[in-house]
C-alpha positions as CSV (number, residue, x, y, z in Angstrom):
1,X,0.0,0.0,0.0
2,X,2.9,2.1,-0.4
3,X,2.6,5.1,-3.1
4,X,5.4,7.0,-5.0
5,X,6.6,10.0,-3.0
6,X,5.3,12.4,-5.9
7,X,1.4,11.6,-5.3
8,X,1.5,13.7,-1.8
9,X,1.4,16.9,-3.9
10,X,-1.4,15.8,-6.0
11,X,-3.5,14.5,-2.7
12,X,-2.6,17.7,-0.7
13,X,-4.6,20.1,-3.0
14,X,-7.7,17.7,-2.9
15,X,-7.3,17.0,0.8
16,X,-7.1,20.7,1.8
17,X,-10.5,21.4,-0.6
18,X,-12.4,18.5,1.4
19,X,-11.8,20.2,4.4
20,X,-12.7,23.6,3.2
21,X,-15.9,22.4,1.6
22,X,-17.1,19.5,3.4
23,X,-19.2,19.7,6.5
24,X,-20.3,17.1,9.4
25,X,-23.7,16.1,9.3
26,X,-25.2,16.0,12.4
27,X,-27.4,12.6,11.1
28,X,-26.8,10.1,9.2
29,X,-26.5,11.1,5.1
30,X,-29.3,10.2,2.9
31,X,-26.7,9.2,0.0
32,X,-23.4,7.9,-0.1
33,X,-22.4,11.0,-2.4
34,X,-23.8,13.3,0.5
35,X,-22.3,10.6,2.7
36,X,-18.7,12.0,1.2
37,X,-19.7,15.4,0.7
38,X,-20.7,15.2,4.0
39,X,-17.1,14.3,5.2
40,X,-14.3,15.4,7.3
41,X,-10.7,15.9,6.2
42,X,-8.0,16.7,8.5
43,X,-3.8,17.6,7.9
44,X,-1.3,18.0,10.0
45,X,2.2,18.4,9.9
46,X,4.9,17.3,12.6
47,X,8.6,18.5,12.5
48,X,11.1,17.2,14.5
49,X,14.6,18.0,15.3
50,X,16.5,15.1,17.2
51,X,19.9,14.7,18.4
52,X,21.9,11.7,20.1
53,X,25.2,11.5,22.0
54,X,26.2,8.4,23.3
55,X,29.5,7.1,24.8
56,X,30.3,4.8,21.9
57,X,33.7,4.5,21.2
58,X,32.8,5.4,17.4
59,X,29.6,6.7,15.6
60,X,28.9,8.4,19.0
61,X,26.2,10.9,17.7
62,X,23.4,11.2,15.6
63,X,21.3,14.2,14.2
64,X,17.6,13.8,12.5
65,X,15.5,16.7,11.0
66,X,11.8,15.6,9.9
67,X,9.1,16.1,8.6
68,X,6.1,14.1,9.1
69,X,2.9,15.4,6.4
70,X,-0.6,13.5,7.5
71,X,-3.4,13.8,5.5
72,X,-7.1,12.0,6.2
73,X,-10.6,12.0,4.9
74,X,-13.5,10.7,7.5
75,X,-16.7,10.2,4.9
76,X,-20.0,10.7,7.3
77,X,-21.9,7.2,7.4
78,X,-24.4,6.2,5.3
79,X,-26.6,3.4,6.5
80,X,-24.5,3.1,9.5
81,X,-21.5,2.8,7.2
82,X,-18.1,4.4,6.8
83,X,-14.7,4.9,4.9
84,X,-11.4,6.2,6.8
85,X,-8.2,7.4,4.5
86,X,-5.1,8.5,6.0
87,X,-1.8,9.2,3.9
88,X,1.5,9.8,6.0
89,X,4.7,11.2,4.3
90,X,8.1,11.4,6.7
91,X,10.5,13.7,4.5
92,X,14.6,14.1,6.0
93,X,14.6,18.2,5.6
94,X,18.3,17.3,5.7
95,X,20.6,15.0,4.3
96,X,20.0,11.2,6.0
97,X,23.3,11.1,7.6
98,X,22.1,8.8,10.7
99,X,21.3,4.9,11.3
100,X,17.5,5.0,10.1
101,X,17.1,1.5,10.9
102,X,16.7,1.0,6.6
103,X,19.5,2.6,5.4
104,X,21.9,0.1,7.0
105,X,24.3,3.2,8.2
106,X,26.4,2.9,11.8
107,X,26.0,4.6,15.1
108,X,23.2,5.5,17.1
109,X,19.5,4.5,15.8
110,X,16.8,7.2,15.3
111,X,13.8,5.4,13.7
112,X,12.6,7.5,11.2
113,X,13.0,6.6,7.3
114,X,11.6,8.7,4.8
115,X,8.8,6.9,3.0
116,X,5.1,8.1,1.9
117,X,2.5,4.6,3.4
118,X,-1.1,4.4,3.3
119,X,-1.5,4.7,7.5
120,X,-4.8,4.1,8.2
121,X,-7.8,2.7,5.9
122,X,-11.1,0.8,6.7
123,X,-14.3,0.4,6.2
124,X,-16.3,1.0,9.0
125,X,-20.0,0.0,10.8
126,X,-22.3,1.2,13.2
127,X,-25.4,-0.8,14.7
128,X,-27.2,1.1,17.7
129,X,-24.1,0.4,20.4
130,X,-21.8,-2.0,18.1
131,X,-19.4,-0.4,15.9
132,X,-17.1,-2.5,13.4
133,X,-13.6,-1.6,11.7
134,X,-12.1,-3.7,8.9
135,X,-9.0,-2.6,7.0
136,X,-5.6,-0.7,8.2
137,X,-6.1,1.1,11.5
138,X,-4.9,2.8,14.8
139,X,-5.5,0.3,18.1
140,X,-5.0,1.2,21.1
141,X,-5.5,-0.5,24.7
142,X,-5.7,1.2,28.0
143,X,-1.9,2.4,28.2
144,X,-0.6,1.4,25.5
145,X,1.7,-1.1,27.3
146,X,0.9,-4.2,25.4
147,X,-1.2,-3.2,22.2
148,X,-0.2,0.5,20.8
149,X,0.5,3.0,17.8
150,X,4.0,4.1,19.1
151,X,2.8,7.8,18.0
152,X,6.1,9.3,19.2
153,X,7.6,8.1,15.9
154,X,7.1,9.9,12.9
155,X,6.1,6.4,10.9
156,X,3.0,4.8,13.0
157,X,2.4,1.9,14.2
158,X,-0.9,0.5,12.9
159,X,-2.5,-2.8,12.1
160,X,-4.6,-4.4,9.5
161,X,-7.2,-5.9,11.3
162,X,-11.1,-6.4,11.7
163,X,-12.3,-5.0,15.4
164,X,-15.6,-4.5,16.9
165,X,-16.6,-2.6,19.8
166,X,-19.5,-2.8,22.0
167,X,-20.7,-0.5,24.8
168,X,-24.6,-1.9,25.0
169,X,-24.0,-2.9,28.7
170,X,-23.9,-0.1,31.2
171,X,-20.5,1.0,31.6
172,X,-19.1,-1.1,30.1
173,X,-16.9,-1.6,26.7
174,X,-15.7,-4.3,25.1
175,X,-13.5,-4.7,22.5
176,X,-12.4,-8.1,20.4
177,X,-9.9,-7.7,17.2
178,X,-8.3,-10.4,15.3
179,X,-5.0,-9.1,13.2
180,X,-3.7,-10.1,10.2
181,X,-0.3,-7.3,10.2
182,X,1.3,-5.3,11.9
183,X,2.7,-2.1,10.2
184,X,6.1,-0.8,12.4
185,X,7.5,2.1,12.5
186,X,10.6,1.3,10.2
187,X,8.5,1.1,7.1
188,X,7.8,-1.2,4.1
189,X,11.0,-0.5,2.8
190,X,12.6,-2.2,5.8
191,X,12.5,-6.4,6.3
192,X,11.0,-6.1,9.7
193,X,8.9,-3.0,8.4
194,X,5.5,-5.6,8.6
195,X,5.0,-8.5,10.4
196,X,2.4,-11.0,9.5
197,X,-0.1,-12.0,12.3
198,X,-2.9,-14.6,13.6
199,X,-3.2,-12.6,16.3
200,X,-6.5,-12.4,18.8
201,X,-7.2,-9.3,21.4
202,X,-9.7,-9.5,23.6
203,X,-10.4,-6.1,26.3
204,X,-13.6,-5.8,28.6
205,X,-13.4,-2.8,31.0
206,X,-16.2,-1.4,33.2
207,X,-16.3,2.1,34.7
208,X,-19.4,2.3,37.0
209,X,-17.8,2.6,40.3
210,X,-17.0,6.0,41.4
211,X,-13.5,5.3,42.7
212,X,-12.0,3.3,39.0
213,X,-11.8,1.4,35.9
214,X,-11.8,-2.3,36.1
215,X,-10.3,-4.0,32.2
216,X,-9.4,-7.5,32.0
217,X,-7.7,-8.8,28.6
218,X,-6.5,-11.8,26.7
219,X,-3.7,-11.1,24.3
220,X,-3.0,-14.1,21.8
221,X,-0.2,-13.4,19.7
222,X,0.8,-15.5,16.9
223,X,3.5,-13.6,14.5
224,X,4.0,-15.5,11.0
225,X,7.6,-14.6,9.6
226,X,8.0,-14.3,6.3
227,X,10.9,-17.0,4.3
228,X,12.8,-13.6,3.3
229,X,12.8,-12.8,7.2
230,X,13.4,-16.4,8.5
231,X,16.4,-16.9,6.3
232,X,17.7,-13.6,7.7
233,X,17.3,-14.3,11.2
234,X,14.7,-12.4,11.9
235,X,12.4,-14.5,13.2
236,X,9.1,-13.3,14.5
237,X,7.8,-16.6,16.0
238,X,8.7,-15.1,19.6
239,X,6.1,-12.9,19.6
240,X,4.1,-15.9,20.1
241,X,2.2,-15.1,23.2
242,X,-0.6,-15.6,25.2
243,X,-1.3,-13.0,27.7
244,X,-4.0,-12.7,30.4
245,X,-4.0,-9.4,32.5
246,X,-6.2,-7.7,35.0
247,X,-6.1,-3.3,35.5
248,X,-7.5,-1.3,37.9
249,X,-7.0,2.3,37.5
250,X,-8.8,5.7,39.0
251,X,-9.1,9.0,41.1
252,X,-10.6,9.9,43.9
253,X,-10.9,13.9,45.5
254,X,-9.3,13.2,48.6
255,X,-9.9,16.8,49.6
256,X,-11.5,19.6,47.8
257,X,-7.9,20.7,46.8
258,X,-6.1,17.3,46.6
259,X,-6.7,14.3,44.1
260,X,-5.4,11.0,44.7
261,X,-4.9,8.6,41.6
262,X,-3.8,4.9,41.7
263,X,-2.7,2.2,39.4
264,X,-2.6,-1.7,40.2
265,X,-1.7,-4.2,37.0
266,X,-0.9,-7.8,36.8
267,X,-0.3,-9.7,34.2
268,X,1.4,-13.0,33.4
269,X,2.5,-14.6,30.1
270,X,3.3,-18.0,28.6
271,X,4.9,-19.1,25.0
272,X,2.2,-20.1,22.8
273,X,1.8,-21.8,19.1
274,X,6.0,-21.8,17.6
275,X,8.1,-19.9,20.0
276,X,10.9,-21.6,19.8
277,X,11.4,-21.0,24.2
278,X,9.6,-22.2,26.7
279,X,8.5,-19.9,29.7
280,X,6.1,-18.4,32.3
281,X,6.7,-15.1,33.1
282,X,4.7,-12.1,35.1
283,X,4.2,-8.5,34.8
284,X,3.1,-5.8,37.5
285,X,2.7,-2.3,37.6
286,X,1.7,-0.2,40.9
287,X,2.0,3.6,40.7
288,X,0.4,5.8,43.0
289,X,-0.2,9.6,42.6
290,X,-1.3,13.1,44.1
291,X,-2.3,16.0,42.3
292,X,-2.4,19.4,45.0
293,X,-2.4,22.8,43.9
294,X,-2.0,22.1,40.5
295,X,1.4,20.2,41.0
296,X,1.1,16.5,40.0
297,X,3.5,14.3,41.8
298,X,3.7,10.5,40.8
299,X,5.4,7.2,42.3
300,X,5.5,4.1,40.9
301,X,7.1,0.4,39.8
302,X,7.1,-1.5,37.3
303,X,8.2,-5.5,36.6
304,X,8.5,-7.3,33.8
305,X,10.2,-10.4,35.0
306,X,12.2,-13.4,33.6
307,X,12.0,-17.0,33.8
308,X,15.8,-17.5,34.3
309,X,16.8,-18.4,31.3
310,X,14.0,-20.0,29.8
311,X,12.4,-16.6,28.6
312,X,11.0,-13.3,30.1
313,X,7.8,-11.4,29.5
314,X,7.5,-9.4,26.3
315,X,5.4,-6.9,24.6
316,X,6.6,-6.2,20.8
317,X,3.3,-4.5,19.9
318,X,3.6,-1.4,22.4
319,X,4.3,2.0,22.6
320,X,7.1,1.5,24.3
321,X,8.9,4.8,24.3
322,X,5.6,5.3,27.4
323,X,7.5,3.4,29.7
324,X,11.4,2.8,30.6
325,X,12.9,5.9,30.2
326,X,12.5,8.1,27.0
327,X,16.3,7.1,25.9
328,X,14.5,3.5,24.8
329,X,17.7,1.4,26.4
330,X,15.3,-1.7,26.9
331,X,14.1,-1.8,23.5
332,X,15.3,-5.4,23.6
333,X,15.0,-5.7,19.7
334,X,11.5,-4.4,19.8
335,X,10.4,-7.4,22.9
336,X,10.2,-5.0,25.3
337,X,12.3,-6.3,27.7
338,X,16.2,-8.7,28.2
339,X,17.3,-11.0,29.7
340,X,16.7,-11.3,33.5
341,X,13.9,-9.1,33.5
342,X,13.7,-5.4,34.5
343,X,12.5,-3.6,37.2
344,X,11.9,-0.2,36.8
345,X,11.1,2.4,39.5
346,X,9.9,5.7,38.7
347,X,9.0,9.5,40.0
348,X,7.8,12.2,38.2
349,X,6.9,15.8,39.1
350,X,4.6,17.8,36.9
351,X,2.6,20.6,36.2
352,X,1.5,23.6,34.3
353,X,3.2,27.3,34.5
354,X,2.0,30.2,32.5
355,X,0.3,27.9,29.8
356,X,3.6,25.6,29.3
357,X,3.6,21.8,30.6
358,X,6.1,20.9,32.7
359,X,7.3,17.7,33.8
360,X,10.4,15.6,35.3
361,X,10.7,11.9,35.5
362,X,13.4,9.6,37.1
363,X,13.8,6.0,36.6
364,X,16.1,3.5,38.6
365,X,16.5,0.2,36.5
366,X,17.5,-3.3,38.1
367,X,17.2,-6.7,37.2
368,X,14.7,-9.0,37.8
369,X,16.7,-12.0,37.7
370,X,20.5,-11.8,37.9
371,X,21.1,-15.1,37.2
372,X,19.8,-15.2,34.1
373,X,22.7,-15.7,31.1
374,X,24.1,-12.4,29.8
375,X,22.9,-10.5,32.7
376,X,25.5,-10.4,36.0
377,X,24.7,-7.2,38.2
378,X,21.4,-6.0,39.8
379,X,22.3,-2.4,38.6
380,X,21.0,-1.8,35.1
381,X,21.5,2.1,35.5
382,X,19.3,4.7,36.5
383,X,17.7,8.3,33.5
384,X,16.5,11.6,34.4
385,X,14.3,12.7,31.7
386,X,12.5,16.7,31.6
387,X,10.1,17.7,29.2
388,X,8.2,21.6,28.3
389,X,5.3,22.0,26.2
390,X,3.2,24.5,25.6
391,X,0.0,24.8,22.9
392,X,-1.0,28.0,20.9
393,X,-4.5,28.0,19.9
394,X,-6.1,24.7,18.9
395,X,-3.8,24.3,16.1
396,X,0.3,24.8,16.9
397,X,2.0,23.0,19.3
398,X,6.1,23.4,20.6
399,X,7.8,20.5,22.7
400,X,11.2,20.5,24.0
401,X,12.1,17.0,26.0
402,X,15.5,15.7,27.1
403,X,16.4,13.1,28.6
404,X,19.8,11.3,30.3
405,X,20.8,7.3,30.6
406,X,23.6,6.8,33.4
407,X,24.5,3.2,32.6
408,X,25.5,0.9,34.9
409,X,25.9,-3.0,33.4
410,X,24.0,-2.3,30.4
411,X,24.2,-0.5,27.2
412,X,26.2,3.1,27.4
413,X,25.5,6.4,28.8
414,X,22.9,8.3,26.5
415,X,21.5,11.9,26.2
416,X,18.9,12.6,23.9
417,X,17.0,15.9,22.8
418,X,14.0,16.6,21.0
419,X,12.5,20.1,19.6
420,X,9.4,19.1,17.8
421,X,6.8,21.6,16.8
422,X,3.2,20.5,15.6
423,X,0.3,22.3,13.1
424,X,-3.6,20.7,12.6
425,X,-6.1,21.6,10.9
């Protein structure tokens, strides 16, 4: 579904005259021609300036100037039925100098090719409190820390998959999905760029107490590598999963000036269908919170442990530069985790100040299991990470964020900076 880099100009001028003529019907259209006319189109545009300096004894840094161009057309629904386009174009507004994760250059990685992909397109259905998706599209789940888009990249994450949502019972939503891709963020230019799926997601929350959210999922993961991919290593049969997982998350006004919010996740994990290891492995997150005067302050751990040697728990299809430190060190080759495990301990401080977002974030890695092979000290290293934002208007955005890896025993110490600045329409 890829397109030559040339049709962006043609689609821009047709994109931009939807959403200068079209208009959102308020009921259902009578035609699918009003059904179009009817429509929504959005663009946006996303540039991003990104620098990396790592201890490496060569290749130690890494500059990225970007520019991400998203156009998408929303039809209204006729008869309960819809179409979704979205076109995504990542331009280098420099030279591509640094390690894209395509081009096959040295040094530090920063994961943005240039490329022009269909992002997002399905068909989609409404029936009273059912709604349907079939084709290329966004999912996301609760967090993001198993199923997500990894939006920080300026290449998506999406999936090709038929969903369906249902929100007839009261307060509650449930969500089923079965996948047949995965779309990463390196592009169908790259081998790993798609991965090919059985996969089943299964998501049930319910909201109707006062004091929090109660979701319970089943995540069935079944990746099918490709023969070019097998024969080059890169094989995708460890992402065969089956995860079951239970959330509780909410808020409460503890006082008329203080919130408390709270965070309790367990999940646990076994190989499923070809992974070539054999494992049981558990995950658990509990983060507590206060909010007082507008200050935000925020404690919390994280697991994701190891089975000695036999495995550890994985999540290839999340956002993962949420969680872990900003400086992605536990990428893990896209798993999520390595081996022994991580525990992660965390603090951040936030806020707002004259319109601009503030917020700082700490992170104290150590191992979940040091016995595990290739994995000898407790002390994984600790990252201070600082971020300012601020919006103007509806439509412009700035964001400056930073972040610092002190490595201990593993990988090397790593800064990173970010300048992005955003415009929607």
């Amino acid at each position: 579904m890829k397109l030559p880099s040339m049709k962006k100009f043609v689609l821009l001028p047709v994109v931009v005259a939807c959403a200068i003529a079209g208009q959102q019907a308020s009921a259902e259209s009578d035609s699918i021609v009003d059904a179009v006319k009817n429509g929504k189109a959005g663009v946006d545009f996303r540039l991003r300036y990104e620098n990396v300096e790592t201890d490496l004894d060569s290749h130690d840094s890494a500059n990225a100037l970007t520019l991400r161009s998203r156009l998408n057309y929303t039809t209204d629904t006729f008869k309960g039925f819809g179409v979704m386009l979205e076109m995504d174009d990542v331009t280098s507004i420099d030279s591509v100098d640094y390690n894209d994760g395509v081009n096959g250059k040295n040094g530090p990685a920063i994961a943005d090719p240039e490329g022009t992909e269909v992002n997002q397109a399905y068909l989609s259905y409404t029936y009273k409190d059912t709604s349907g998706r079939y084709g290329r599209q966004r999912i996301i789940l609760d967090n993001a820390r198993f199923i997500g888009n990894v939006g920080w990249r300026q290449n998506e994450q999406t999936y090709d998959a038929t969903s369906i949502t249902n929100k007839s019972l009261p307060d509650t939503n449930l969500f089923a999905s079965y996948m047949t891709n995965v779309n990463r963020i390196f592009g169908e230019d790259s081998l790993v760029g798609d991965v090919h799926q059985s996969t089943t997601l299964l998501n049930a929350s319910y909201e109707g107490f006062t004091w929090g959210k109660f979701t319970g999922y089943a995540y069935l993961l079944d990746g099918d590598p490709s023969s070019k991919q097998s024969a080059a290593g890169k094989n995708f049969d460890r992402w065969d999963t089956k995860t079951y997982g239970l959330r509780f998350a909410g808020n409460t006004d503890a006082t008329e000036r203080v919130n408390v919010s709270y965070v309790a996740e367990y999940a646990t994990q076994s190989d499923a269908d070809d992974n070539p290891l054999s494992y049981d492995a558990d995950y658990y997150n509990l983060e507590g919170g206060m909010t007082f005067a507008g200050v935000t302050v925020k404690l919390g751990t994280e697991v994701l442990e190891a089975d000695g040697d036999d495995g550890f728990f994985i999540t290839p299809m999340a956002t993962l530069h949420k969680f872990q430190g900003w400086t992605d060190q536990f990428l893990g080759g896209g798993l999520g985790n390595i081996a022994g495990g991580i525990e992660d301990i965390y603090f951040s401080v936030g806020g707002k100040v004259a319109g601009f977002k503030l917020l700082a974030v700490y992170h104290d890695f150590t191992s979940d299991d040091k016995g595990a092979s290739g994995n000898s000290s407790d002390d994984l290293g600790s990252e201070i990470g600082f971020m300012v934002a601020k919006k103007f208007g509806k439509n412009y955005g700035l964001q400056l964020k930073y972040s610092d890896y002190d490595a201990d025993d593993h990988g090397v110490d790593t800064e990173k900076l970010w300048l992005t600045a955003t415009a929607k329409f």
